[in-house]
C-alpha positions in Angstrom: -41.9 -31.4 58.7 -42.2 -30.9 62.5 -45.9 -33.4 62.3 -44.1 -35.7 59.6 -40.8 -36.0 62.2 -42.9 -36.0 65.5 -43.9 -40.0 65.6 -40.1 -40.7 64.9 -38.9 -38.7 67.9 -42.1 -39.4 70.3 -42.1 -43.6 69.4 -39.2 -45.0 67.5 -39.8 -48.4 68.1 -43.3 -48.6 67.0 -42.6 -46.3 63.9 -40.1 -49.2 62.9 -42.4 -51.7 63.1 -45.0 -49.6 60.8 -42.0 -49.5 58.1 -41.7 -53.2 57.9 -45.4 -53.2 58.0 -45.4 -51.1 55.1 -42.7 -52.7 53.4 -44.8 -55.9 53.6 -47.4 -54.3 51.9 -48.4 -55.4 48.1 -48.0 -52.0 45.5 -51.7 -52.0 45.5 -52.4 -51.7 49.0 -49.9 -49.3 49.5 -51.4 -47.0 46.9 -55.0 -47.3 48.0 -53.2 -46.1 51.7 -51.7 -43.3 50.4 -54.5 -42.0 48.5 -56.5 -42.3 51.2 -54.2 -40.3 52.8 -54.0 -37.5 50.3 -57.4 -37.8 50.5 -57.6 -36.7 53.9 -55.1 -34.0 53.9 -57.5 -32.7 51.2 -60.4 -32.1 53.6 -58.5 -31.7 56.3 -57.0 -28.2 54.3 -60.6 -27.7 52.9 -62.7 -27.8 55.9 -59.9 -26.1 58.0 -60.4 -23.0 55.6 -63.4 -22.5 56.1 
């Protein structure tokens, strides 16, 4: 939770411009971003294993 809350604290005025981005976004965009996301917390834990 301290990396998901640290953009809030550090920039709260860009991080609400990025929800309205996001809110913006069609369904389909919005999934292809978060898996892509999953996606790279996936090798990020992989790769940091080892």
């Amino acid at each position: 939770m301290i990396i998901e809350g640290l953009p809030y604290f550090a920039f709260p005025a860009k991080m609400k411009l990025w929800v309205a981005k996001i809110l913006d976004m069609s369904d389909g965009a919005l999934q292809r971003f978060g898996f892509t996301l999953m996606i790279i917390g996936l090798l990020s834990v992989y790769f940091g294993k080892k």
